[in-house]
mmCIF file of the N, C-alpha and C atoms, coordinates in Angstrom:
data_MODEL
# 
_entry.id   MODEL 
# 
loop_
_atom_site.group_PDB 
_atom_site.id 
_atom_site.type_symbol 
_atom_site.label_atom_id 
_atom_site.label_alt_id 
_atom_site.label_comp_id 
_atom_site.label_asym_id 
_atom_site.label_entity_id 
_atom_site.label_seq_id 
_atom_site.pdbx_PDB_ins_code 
_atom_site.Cartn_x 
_atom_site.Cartn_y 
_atom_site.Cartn_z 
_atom_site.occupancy 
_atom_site.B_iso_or_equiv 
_atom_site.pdbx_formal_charge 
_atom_site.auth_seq_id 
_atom_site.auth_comp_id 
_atom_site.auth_asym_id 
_atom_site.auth_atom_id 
_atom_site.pdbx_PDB_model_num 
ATOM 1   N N  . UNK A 1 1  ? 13.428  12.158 12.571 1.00 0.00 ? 1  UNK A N  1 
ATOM 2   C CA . UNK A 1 1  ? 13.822  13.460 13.050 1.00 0.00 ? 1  UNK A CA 1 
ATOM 3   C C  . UNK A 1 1  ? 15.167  13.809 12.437 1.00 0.00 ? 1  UNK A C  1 
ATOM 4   N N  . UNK A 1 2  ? 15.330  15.296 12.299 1.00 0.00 ? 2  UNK A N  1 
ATOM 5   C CA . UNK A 1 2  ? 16.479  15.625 11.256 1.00 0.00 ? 2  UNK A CA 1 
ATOM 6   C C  . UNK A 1 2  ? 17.036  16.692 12.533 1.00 0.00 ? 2  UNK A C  1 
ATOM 7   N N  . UNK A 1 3  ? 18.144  16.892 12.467 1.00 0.00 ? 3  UNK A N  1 
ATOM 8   C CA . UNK A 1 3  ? 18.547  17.954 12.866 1.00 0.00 ? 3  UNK A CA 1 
ATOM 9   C C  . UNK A 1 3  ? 18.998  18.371 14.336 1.00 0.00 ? 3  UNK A C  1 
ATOM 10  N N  . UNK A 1 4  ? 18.409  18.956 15.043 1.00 0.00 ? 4  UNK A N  1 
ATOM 11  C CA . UNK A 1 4  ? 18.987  19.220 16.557 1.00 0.00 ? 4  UNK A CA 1 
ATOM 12  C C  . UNK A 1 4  ? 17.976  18.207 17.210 1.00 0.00 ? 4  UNK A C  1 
ATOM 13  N N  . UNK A 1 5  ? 16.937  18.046 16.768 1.00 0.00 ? 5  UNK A N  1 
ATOM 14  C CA . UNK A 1 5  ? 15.627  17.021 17.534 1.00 0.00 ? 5  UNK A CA 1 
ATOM 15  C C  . UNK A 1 5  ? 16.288  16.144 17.938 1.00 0.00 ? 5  UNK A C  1 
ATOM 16  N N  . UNK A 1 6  ? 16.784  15.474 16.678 1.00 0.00 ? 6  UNK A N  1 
ATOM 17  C CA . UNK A 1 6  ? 17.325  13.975 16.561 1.00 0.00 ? 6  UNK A CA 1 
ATOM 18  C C  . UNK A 1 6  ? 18.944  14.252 17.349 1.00 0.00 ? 6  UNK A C  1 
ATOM 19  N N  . UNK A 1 7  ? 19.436  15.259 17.489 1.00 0.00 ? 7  UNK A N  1 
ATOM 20  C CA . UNK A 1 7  ? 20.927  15.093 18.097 1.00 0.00 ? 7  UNK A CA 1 
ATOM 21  C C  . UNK A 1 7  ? 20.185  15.293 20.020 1.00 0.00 ? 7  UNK A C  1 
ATOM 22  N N  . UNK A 1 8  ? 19.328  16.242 20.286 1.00 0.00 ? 8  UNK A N  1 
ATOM 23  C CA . UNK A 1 8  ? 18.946  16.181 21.473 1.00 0.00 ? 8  UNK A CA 1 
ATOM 24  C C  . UNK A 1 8  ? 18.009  15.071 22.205 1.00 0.00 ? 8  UNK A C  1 
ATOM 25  N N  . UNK A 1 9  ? 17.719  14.086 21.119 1.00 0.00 ? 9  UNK A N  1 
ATOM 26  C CA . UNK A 1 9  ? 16.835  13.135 21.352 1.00 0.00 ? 9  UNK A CA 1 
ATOM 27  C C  . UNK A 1 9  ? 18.197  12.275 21.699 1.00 0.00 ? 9  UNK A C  1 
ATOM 28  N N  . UNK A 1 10 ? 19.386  12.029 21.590 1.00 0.00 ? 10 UNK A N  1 
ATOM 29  C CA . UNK A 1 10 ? 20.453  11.152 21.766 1.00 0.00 ? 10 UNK A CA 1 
ATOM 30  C C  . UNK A 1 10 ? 21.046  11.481 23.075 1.00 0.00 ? 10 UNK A C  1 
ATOM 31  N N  . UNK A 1 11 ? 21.082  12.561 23.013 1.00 0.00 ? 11 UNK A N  1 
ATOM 32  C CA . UNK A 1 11 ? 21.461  12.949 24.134 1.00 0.00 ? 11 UNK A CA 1 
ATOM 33  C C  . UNK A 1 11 ? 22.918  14.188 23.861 1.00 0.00 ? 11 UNK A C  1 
ATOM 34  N N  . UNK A 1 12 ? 22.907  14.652 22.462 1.00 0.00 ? 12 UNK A N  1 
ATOM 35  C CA . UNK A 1 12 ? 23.539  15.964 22.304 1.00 0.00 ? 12 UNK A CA 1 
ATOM 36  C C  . UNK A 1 12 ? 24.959  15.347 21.703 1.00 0.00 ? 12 UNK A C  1 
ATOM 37  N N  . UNK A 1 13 ? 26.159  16.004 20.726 1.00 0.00 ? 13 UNK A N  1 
ATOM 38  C CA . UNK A 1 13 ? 26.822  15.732 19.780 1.00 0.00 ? 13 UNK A CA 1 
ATOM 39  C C  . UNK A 1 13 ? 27.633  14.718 20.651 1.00 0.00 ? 13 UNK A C  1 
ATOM 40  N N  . UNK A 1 14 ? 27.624  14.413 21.558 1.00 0.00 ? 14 UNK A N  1 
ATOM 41  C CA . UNK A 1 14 ? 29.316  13.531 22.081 1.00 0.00 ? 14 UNK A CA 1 
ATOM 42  C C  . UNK A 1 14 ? 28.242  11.940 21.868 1.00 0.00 ? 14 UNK A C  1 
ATOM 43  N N  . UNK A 1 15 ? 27.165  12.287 22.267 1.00 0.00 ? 15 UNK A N  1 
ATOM 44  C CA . UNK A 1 15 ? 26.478  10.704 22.484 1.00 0.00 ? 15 UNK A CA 1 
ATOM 45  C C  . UNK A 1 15 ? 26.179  10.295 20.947 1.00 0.00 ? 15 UNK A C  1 
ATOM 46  N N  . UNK A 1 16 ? 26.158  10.949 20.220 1.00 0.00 ? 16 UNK A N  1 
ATOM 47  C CA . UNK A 1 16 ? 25.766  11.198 19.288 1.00 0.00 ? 16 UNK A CA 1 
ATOM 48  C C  . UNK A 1 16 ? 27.145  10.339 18.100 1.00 0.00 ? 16 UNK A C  1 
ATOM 49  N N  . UNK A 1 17 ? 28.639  10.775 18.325 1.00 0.00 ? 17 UNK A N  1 
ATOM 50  C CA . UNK A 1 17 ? 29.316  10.775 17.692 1.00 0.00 ? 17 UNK A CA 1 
ATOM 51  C C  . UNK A 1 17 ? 29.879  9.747  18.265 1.00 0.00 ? 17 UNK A C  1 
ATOM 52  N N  . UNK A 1 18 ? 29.394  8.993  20.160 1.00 0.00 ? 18 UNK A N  1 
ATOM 53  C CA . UNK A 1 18 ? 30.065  7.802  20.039 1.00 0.00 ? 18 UNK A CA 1 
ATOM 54  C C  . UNK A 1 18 ? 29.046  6.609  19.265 1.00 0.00 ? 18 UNK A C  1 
ATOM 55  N N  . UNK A 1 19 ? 28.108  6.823  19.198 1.00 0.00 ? 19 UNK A N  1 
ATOM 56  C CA . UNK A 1 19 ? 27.057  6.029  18.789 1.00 0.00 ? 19 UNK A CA 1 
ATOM 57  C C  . UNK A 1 19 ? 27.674  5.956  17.148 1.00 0.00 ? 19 UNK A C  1 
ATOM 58  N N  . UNK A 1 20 ? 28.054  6.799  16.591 1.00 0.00 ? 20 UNK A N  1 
ATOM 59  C CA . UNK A 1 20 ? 28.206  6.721  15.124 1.00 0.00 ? 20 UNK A CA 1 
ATOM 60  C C  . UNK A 1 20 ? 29.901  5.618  15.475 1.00 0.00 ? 20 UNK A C  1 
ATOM 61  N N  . UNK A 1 21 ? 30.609  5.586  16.237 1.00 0.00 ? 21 UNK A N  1 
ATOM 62  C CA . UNK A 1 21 ? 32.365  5.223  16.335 1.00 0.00 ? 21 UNK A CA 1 
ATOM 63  C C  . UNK A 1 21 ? 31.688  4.042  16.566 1.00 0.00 ? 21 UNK A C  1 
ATOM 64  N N  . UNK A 1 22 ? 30.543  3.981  17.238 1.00 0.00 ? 22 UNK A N  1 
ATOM 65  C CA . UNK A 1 22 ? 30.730  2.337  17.858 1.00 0.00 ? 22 UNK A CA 1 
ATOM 66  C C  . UNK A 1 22 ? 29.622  1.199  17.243 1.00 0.00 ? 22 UNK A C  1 
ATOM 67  N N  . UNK A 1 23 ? 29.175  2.551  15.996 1.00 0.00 ? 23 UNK A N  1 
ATOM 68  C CA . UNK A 1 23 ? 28.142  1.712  14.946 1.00 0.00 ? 23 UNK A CA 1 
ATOM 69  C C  . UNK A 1 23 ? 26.617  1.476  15.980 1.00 0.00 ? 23 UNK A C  1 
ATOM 70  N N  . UNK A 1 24 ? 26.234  1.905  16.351 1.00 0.00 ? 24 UNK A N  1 
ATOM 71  C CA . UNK A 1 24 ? 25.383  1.947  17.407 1.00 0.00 ? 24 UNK A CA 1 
ATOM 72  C C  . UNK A 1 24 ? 23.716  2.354  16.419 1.00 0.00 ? 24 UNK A C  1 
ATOM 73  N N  . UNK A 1 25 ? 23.112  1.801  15.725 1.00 0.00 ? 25 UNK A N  1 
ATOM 74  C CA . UNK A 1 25 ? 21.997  2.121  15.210 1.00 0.00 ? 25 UNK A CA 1 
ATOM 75  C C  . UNK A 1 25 ? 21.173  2.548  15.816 1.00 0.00 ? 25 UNK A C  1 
ATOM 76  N N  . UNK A 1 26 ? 20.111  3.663  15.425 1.00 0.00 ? 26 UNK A N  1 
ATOM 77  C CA . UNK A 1 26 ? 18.926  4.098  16.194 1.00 0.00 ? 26 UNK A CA 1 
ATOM 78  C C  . UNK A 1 26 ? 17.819  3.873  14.867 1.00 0.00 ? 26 UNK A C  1 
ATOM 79  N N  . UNK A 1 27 ? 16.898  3.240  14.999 1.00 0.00 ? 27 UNK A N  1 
ATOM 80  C CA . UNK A 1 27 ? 15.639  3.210  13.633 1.00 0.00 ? 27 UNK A CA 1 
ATOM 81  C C  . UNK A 1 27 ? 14.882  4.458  14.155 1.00 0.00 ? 27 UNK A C  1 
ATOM 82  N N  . UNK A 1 28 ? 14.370  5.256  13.115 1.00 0.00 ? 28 UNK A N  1 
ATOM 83  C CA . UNK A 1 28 ? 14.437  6.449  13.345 1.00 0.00 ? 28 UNK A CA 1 
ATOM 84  C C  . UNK A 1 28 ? 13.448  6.700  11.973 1.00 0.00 ? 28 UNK A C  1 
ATOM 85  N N  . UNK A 1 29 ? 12.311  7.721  12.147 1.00 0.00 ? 29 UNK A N  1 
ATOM 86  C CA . UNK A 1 29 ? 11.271  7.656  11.004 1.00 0.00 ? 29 UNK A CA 1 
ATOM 87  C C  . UNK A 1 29 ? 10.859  9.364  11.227 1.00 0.00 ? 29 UNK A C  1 
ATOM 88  N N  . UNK A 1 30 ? 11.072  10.070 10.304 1.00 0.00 ? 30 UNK A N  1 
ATOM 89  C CA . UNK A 1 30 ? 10.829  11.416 10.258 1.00 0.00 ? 30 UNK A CA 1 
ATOM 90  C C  . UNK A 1 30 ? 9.155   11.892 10.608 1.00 0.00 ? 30 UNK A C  1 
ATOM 91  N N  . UNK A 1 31 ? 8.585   10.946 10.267 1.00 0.00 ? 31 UNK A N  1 
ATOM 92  C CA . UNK A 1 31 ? 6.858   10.988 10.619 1.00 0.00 ? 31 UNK A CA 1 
ATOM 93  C C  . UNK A 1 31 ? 6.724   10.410 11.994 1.00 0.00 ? 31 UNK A C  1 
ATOM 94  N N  . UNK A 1 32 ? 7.583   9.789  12.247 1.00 0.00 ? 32 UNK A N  1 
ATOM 95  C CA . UNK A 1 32 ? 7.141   9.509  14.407 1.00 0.00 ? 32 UNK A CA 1 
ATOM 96  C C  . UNK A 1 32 ? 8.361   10.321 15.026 1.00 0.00 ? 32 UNK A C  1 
ATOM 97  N N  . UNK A 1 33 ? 7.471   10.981 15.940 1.00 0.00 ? 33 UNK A N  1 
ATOM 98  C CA . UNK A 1 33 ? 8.333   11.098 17.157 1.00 0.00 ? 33 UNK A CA 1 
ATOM 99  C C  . UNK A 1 33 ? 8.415   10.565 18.622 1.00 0.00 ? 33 UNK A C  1 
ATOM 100 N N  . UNK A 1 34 ? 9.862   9.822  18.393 1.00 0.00 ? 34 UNK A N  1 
ATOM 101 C CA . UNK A 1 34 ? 10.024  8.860  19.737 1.00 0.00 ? 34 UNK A CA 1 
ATOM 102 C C  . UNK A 1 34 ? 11.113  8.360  18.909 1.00 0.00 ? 34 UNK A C  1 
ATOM 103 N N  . UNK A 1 35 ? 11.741  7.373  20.122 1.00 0.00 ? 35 UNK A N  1 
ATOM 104 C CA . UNK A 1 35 ? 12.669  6.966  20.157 1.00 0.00 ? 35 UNK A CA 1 
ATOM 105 C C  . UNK A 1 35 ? 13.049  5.945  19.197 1.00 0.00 ? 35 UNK A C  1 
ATOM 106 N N  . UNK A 1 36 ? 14.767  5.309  19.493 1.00 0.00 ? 36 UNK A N  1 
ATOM 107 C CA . UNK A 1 36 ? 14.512  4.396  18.135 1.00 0.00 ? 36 UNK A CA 1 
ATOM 108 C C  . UNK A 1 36 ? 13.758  2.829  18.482 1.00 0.00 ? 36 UNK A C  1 
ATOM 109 N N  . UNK A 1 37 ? 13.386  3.067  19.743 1.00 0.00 ? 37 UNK A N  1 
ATOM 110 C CA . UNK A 1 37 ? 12.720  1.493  20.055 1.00 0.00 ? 37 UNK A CA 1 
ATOM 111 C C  . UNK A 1 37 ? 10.989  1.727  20.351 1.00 0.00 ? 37 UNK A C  1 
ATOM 112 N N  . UNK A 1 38 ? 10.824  2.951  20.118 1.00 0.00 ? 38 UNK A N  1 
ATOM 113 C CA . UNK A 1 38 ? 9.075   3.316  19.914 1.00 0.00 ? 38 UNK A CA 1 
ATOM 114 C C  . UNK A 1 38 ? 9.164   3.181  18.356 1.00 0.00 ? 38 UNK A C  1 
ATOM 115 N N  . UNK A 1 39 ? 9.850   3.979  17.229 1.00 0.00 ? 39 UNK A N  1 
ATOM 116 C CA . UNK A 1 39 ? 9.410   3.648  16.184 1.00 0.00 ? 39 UNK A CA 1 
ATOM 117 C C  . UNK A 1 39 ? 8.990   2.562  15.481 1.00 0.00 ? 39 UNK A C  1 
ATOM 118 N N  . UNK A 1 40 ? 9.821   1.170  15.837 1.00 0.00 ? 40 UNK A N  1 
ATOM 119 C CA . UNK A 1 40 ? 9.253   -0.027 15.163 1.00 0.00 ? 40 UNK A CA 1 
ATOM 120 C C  . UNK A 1 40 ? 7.799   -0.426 15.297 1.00 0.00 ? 40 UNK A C  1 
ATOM 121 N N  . UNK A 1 41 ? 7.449   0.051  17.047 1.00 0.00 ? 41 UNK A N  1 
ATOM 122 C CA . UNK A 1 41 ? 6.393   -0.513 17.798 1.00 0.00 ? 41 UNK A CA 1 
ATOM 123 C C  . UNK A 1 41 ? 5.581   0.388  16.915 1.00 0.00 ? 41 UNK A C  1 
ATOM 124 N N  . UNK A 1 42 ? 5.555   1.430  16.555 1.00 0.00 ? 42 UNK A N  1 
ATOM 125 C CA . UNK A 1 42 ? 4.362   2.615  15.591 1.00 0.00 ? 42 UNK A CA 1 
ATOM 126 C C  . UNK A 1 42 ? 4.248   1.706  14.291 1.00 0.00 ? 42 UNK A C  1 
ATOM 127 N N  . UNK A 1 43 ? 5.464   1.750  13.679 1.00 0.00 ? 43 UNK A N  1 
ATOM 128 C CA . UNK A 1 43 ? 5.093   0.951  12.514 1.00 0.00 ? 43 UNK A CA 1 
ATOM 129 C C  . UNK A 1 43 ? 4.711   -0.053 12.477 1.00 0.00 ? 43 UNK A C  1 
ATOM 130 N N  . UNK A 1 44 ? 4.543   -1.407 13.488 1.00 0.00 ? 44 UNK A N  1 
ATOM 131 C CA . UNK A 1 44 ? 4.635   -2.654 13.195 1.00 0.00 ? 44 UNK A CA 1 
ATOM 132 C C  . UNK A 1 44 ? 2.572   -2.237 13.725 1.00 0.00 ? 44 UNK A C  1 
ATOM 133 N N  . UNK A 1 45 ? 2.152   -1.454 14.495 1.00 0.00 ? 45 UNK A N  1 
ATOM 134 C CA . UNK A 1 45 ? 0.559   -1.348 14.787 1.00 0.00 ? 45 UNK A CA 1 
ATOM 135 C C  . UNK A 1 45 ? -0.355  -0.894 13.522 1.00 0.00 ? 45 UNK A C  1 
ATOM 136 N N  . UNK A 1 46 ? 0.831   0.398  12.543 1.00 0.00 ? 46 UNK A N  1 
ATOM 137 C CA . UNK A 1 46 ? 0.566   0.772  11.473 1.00 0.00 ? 46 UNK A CA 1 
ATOM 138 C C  . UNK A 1 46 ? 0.129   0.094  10.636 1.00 0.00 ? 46 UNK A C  1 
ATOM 139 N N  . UNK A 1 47 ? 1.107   -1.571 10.288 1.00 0.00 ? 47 UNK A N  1 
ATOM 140 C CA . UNK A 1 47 ? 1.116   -1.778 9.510  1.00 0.00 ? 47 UNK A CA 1 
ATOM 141 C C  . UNK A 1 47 ? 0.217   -3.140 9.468  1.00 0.00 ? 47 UNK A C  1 
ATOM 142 N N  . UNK A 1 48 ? -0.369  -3.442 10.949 1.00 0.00 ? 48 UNK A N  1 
ATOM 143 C CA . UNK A 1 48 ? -1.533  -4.284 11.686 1.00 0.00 ? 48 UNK A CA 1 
ATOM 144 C C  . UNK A 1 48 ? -2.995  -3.699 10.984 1.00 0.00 ? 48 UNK A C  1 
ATOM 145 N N  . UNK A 1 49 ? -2.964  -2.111 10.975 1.00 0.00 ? 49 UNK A N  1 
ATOM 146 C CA . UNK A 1 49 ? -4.482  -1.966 11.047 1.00 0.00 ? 49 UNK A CA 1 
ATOM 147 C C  . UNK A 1 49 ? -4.324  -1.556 9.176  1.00 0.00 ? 49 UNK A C  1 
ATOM 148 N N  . UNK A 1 50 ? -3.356  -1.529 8.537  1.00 0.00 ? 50 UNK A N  1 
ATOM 149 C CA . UNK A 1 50 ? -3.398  -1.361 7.075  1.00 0.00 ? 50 UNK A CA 1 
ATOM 150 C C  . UNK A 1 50 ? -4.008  -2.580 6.490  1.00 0.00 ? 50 UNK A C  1 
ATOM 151 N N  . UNK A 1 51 ? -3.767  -3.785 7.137  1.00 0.00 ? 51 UNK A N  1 
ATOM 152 C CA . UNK A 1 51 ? -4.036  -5.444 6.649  1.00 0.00 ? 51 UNK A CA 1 
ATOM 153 C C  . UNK A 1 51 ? -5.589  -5.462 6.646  1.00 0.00 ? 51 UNK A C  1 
ATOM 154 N N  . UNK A 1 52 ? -6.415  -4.348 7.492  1.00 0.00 ? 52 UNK A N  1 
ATOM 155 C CA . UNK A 1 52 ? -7.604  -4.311 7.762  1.00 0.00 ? 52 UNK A CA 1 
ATOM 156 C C  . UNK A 1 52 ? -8.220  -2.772 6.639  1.00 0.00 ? 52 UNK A C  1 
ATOM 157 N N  . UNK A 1 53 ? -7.668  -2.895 5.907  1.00 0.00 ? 53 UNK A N  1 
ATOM 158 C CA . UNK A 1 53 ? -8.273  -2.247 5.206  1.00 0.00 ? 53 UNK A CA 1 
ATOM 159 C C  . UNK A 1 53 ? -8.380  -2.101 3.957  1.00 0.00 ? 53 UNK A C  1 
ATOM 160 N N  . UNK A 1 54 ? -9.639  -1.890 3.369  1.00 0.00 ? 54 UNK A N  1 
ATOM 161 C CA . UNK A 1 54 ? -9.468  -2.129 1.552  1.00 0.00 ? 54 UNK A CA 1 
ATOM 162 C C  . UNK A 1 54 ? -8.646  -1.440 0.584  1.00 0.00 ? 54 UNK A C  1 
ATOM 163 N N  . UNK A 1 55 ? -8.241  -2.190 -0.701 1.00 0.00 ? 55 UNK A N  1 
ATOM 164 C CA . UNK A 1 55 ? -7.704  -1.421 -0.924 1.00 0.00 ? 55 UNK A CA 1 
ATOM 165 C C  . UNK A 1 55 ? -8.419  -0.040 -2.030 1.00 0.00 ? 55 UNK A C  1 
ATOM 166 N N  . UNK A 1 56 ? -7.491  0.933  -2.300 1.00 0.00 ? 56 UNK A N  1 
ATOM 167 C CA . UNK A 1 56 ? -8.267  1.859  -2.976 1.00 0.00 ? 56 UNK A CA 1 
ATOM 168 C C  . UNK A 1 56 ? -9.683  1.487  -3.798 1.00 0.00 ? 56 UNK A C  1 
ATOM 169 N N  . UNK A 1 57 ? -8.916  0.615  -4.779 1.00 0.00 ? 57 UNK A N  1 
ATOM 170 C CA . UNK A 1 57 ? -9.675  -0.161 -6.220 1.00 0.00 ? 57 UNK A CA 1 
ATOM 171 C C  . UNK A 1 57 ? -11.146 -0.550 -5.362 1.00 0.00 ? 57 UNK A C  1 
ATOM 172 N N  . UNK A 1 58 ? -10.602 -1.265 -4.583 1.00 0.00 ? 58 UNK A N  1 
ATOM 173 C CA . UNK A 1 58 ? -12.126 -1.886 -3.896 1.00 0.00 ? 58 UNK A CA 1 
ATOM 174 C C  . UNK A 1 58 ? -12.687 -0.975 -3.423 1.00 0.00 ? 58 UNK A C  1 
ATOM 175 N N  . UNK A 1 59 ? -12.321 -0.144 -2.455 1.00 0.00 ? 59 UNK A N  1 
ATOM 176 C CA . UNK A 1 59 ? -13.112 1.309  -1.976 1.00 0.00 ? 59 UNK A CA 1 
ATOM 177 C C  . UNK A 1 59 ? -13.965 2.051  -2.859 1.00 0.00 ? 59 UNK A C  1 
ATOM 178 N N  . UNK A 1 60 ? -13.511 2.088  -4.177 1.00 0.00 ? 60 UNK A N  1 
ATOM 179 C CA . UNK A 1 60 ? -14.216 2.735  -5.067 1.00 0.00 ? 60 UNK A CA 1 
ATOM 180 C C  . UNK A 1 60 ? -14.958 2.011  -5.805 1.00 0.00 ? 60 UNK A C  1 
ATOM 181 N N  . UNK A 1 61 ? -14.989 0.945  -5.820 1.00 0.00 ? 61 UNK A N  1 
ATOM 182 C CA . UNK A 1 61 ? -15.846 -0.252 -6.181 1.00 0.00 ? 61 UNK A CA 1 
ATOM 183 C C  . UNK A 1 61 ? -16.924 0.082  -5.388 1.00 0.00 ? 61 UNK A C  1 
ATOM 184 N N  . UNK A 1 62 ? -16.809 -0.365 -3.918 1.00 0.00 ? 62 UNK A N  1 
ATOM 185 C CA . UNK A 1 62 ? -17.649 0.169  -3.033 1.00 0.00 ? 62 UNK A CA 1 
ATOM 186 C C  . UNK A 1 62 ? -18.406 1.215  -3.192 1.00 0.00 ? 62 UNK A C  1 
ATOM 187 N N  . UNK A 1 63 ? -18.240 2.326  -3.412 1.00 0.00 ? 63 UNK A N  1 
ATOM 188 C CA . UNK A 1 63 ? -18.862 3.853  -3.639 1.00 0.00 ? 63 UNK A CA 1 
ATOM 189 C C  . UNK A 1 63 ? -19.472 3.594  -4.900 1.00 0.00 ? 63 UNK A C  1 
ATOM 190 N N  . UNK A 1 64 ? -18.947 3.366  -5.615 1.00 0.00 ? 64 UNK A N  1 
ATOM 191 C CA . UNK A 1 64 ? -19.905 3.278  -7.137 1.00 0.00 ? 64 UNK A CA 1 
ATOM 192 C C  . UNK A 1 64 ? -21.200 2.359  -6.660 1.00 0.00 ? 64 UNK A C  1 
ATOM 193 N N  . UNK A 1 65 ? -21.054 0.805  -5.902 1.00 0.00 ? 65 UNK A N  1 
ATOM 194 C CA . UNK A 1 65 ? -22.371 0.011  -5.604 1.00 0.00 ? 65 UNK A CA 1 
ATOM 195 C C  . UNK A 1 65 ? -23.300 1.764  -4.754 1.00 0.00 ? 65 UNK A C  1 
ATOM 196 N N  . UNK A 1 66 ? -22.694 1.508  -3.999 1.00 0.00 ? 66 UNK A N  1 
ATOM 197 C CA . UNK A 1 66 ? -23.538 2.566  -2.924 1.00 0.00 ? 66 UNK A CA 1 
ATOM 198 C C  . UNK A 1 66 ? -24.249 3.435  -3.713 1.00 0.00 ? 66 UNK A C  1 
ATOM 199 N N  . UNK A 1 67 ? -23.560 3.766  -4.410 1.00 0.00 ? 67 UNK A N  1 
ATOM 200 C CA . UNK A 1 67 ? -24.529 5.274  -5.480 1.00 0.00 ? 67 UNK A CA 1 
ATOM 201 C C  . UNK A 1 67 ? -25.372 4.588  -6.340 1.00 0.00 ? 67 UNK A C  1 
ATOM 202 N N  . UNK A 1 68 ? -25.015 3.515  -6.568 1.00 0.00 ? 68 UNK A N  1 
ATOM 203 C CA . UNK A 1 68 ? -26.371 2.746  -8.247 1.00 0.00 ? 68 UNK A CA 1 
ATOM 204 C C  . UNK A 1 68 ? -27.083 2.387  -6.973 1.00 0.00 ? 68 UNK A C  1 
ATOM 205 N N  . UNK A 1 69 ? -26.751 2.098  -5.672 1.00 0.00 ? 69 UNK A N  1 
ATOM 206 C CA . UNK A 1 69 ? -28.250 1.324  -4.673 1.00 0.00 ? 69 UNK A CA 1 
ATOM 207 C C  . UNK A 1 69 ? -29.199 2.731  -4.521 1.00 0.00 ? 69 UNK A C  1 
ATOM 208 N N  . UNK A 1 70 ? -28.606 3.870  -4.531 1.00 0.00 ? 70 UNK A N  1 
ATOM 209 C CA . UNK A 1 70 ? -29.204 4.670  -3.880 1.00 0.00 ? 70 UNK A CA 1 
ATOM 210 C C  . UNK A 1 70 ? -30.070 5.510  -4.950 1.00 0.00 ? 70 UNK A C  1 
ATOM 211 N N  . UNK A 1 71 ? -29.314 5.426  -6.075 1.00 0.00 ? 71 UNK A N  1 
ATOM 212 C CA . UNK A 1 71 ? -30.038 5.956  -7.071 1.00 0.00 ? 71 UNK A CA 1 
ATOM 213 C C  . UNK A 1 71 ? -31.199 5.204  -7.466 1.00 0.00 ? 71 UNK A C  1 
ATOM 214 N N  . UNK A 1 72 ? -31.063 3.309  -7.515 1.00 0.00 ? 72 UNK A N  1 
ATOM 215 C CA . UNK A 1 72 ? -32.479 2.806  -7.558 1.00 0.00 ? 72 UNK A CA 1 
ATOM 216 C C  . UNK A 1 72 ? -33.341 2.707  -6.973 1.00 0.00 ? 72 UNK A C  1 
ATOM 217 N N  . UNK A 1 73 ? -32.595 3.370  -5.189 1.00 0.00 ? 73 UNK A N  1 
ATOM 218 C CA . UNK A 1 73 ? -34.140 3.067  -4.182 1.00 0.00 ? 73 UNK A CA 1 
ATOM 219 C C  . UNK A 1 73 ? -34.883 4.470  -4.387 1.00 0.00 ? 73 UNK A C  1 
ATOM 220 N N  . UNK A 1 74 ? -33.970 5.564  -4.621 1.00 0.00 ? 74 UNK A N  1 
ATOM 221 C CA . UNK A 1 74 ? -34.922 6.628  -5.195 1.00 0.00 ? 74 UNK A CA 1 
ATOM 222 C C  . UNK A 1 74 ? -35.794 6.905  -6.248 1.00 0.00 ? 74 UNK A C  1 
ATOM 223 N N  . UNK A 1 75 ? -35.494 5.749  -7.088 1.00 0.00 ? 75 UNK A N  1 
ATOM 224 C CA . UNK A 1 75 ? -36.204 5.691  -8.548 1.00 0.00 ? 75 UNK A CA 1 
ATOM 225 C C  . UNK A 1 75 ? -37.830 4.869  -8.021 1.00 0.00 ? 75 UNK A C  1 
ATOM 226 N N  . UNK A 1 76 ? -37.250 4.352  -7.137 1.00 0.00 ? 76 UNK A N  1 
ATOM 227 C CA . UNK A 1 76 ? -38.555 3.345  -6.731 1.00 0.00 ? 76 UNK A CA 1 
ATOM 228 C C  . UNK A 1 76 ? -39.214 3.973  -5.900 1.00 0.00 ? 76 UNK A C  1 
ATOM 229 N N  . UNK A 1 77 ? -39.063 5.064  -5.219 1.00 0.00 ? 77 UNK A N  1 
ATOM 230 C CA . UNK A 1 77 ? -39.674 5.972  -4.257 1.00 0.00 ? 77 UNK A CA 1 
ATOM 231 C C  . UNK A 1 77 ? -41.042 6.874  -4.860 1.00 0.00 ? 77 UNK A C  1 
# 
């Protein structure tokens, strides 16, 4: 979050500017919205169900079998 989101998500410029004096990190991801202790939890599920999935190269590996199966069971039809 950029902007007033992210300053009203802190709790508005004073919380904001002691958090910066007292080095106070928030992890913070422009594609989630939530806090800075929901974002890890988004990414770390994100990055659970990515391990489960093929990658491109193989996907299209995949699609090419699928189309030569389908084109020979129709040839045989």
């Amino acid at each position: 979050m950029v902007g007033s989101g992210l300053i009203r998500l802190f709790g508005g410029w004073p919380e904001v500017v002691s958090m910066r004096r007292h080095d106070n990190r928030k992890m913070s991801d422009e594609r989630i919205l939530g806090d800075g202790d929901f974002v890890p939890q988004i990414l770390e599920e994100a990055e659970e169900q990515q391990k489960h999935q093929f990658p491109a190269h193989e996907r299209q590996q995949k699609v090419r079998e699928l189309i030569g199966k389908t084109g020979e069971s129709r040839k045989s039809s």
